[in-house]
C-alpha positions as CSV (number, residue, x, y, z in Angstrom):
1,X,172.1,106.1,111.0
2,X,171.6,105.0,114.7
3,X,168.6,106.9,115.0
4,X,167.1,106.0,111.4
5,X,167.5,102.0,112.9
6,X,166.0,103.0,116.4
7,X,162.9,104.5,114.6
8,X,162.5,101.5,112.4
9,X,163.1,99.3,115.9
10,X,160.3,101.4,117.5
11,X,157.6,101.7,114.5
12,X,158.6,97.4,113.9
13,X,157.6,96.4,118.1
14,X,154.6,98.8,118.0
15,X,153.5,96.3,114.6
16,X,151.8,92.5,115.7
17,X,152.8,91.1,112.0
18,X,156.2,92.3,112.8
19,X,158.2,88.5,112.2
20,X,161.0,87.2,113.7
21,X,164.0,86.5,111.8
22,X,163.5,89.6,109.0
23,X,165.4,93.0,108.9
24,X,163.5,95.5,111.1
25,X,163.0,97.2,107.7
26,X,161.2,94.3,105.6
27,X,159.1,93.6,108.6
28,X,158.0,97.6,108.5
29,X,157.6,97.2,104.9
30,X,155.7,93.9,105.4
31,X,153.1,95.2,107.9
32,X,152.4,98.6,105.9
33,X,151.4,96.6,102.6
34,X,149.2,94.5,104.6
35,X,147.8,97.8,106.1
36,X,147.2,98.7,103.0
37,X,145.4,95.6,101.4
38,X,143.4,95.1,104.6
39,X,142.2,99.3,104.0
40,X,141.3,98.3,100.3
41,X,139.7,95.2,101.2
42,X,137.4,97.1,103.7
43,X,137.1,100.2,101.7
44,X,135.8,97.6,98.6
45,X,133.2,95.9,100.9
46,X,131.9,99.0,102.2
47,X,131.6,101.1,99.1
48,X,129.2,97.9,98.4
49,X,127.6,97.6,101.6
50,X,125.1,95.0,102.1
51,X,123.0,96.9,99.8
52,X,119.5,98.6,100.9
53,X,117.7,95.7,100.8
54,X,119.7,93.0,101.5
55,X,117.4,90.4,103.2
56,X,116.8,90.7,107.4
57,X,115.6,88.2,109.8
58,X,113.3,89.9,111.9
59,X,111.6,87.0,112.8
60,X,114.8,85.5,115.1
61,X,114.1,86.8,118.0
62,X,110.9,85.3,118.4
63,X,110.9,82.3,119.7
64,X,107.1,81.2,118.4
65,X,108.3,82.3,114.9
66,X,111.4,80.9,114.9
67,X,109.6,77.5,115.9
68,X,108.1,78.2,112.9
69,X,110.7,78.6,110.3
70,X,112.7,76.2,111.9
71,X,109.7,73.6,110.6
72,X,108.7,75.3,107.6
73,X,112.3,75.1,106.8
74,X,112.9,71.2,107.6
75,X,109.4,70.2,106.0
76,X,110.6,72.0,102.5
77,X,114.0,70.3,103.3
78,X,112.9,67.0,103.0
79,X,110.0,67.9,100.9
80,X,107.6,66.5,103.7
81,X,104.5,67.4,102.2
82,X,102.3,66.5,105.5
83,X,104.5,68.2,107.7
84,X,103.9,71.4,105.4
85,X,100.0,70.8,105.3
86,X,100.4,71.1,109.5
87,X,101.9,74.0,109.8
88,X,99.3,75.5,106.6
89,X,95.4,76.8,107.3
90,X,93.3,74.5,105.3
91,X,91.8,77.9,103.7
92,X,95.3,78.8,102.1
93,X,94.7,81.4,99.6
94,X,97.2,79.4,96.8
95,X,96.3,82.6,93.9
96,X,94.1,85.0,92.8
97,X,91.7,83.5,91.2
98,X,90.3,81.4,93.8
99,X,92.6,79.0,94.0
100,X,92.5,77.8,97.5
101,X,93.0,74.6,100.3
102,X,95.1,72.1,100.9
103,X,94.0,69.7,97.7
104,X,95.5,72.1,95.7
105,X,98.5,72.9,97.5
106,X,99.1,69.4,97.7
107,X,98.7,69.1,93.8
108,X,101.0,72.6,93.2
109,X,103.5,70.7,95.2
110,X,103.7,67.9,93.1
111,X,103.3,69.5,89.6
112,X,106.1,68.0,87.0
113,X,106.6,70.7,85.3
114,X,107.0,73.5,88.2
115,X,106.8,71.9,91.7
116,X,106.1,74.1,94.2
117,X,108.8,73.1,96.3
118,X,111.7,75.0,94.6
119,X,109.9,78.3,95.2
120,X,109.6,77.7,98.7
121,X,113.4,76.7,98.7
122,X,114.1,80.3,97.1
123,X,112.3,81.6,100.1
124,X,114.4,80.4,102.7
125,X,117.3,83.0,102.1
126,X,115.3,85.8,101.7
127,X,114.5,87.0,105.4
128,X,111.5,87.4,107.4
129,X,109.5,90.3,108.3
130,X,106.9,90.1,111.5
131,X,104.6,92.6,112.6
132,X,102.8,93.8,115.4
133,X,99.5,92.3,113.8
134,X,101.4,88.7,114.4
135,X,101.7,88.6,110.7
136,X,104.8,86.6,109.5
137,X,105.8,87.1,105.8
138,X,108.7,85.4,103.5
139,X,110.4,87.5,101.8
140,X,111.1,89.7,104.1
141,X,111.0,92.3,101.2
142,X,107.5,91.7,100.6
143,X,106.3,93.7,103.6
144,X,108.4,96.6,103.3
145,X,107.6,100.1,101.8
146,X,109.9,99.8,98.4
147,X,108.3,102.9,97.1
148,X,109.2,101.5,93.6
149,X,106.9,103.0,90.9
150,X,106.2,99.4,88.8
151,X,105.9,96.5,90.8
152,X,106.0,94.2,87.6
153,X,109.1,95.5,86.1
154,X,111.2,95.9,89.5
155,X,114.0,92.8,89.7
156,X,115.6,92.8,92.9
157,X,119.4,91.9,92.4
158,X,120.2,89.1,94.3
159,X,123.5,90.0,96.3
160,X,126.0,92.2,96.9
161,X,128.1,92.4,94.1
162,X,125.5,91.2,91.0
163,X,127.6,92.5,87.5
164,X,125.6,94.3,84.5
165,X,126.9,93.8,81.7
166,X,127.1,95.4,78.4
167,X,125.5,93.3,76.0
168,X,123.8,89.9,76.8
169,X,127.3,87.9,77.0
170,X,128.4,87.3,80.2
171,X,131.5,88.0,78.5
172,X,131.1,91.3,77.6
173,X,132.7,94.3,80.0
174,X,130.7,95.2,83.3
175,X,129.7,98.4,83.3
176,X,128.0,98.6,86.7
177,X,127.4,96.1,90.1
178,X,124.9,96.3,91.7
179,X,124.3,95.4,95.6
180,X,120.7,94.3,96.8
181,X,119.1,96.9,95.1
182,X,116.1,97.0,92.7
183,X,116.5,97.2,88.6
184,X,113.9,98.1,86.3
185,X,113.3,95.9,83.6
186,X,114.4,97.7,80.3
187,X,112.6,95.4,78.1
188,X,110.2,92.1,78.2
189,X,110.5,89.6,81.1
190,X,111.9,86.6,79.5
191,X,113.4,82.6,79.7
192,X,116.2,83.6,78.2
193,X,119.4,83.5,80.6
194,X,120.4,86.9,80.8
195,X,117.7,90.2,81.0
196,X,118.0,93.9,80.1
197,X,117.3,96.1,82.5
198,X,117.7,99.7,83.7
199,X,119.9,100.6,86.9
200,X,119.2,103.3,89.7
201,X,121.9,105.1,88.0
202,X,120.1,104.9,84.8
203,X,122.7,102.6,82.7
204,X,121.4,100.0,80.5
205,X,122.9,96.7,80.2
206,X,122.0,93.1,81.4
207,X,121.7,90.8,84.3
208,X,121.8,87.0,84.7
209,X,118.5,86.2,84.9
210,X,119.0,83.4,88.1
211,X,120.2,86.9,89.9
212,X,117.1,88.7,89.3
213,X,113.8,88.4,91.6
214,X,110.4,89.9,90.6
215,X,108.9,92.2,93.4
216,X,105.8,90.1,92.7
217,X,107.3,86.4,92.7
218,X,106.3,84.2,95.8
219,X,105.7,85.3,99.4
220,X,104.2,83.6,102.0
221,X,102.3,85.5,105.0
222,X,101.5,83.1,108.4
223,X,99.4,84.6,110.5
224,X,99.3,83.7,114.4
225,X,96.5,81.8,115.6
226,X,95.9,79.4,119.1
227,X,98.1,76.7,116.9
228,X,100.8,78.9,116.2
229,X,101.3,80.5,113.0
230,X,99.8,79.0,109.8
231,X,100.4,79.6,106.3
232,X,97.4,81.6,105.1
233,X,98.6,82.9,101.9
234,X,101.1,81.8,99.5
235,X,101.0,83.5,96.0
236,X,102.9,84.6,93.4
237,X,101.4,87.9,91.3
238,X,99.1,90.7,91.6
C-alpha cells in the first residue's frame, strides 16, 4: 500500500497540471485525460493538416513586395479607387478580349451589379506567390503547378476542414471533409448555394458554394518596374 501511494506521489510531482489540494490519485487521473484530449486534439489537426494548398505568403519577406500589399491592401480597404489606379499600369490587361486601362478598371470598380472591389477583397486571404522574374501574383495558387486535368471544373475548397455532404442540405450527413484541396465539379457550375462535386477520393456529394473557388476566378500578377510593382493584369477566365 506504501509503495502503491509513493508511485502515485512520484508519477503526480513529475505532472505540471498536478493541483494542489486533490488526492495524489485524482490529480494522476486528471493529468492523463488531459494527456489524452491534448493527443486527440493534435492527432485531429494533423490528420487534417493545412491541406496541400493551403494559401502561402511568399511575398513577406520582401520588403518591396510587402510595400506593395501593404497598399494594395489599404486602397481595397477603403475602397480608395485612386490609390489603386497608382499602384496599377495604365495598360492593365482587365480580360481577354481586349479589355484594357485604367477607364475601365475604374468603371469595373464601380459596377452596381458586381463591383470589382469584392473580388479583390477575396484576394487578400489567398497568399502571394513571387518569382525570380519579379513577377508578383494573388492567389498565390495561381502560379503554382496544380497538375489538375480541367482547370474549369477544379473548385478549390476553402479551408481546412470544408464538409461534403450527402445531398444538397446542409443538413444532410457529411460524408467527407476536405482540407485545401481541389474538387472537381460533378455537375454544372451554378448560383445555387450548395454545388456537387467529385472528391480526390472519388465520393460524390456537395459543397457550400461560398467554400468553393474556381482555379480560373480572379488573379492579379504585378510586375516590378523602376516604380515598384504595378498591377499589369487582373482577370478572371481563360
Amino acid at each position: 500500500m506504501k509503495r502503491s501511494i509513493a508511485i502515485s506521489l512520484a508519477l503526480c510531482l513529475s505532472l505540471t497540471a498536478c493541483e494542489r489540494g486533490k488526492a495524489p490519485s485524482e490529480k494522476l487521473r486528471d493529468s492523463v485525460e488531459q494527456t489524452i484530449v491534448d493527443v486527440a486534439e493534435t492527432a485531429f489537426k494533423e490528420d487534417l493538416q493545412a491541406g496541400p494548398w493551403a494559401p502561402r505568403n511568399e511575398c513577406k519577406d520582401n520588403a518591396d513586395a510587402k510595400a506593395f500589399l501593404d497598399n494594395l491592401r489599404m486602397a481595397v480597404t477603403k475602397r480608395d479607387t485612386g490609390a489603386l489606379l497608382a499602384l496599377t499600369s495604365p495598360d492593365v490587361q482587365l480580360d481577354f478580349g481586349g479589355g484594357a486601362g485604367h477607364g475601365l478598371l475604374q468603371q469595373n470598380l464601380s459596377a452596381e451589379e458586381h463591383p470589382l472591389w469584392e473580388d479583390l477583397d477575396r484576394l487578400a486571404g489567398l497568399g502571394c506567390a513571387l518569382d525570380d522574374d519579379g513577377n508578383l501574383t494573388l492567389p498565390w495558387i495561381f502560379a503554382q503547378d496544380t497538375k489538375v486535368s480541367d482547370a474549369f471544373t477544379a473548385m478549390l475548397a476553402l479551408g481546412e476542414k470544408v464538409p461534403v455532404y450527402e445531398t444538397a442540405d446542409p443538413a444532410s450527413p457529411v460524408i467527407e471533409y476536405v482540407a485545401w484541396d481541389f474538387v472537381n465539379l460533378a455537375g454544372e457550375y451554378s448560383q445555387d448555394p450548395m454545388l456537387k462535386v467529385r472528391t480526390r477520393a472519388g465520393r460524390e456529394g456537395f459543397v457550400a458554394r461560398d467554400k468553393l473557388r474556381s482555379l480560373v476566378d480572379y488573379r492579379l500578377i504585378a510586375r516590378k518596374s523602376n516604380d515598384g510593382w504595378k498591377i499589369g493584369l487582373l482577370v478572371a477566365g481563360d
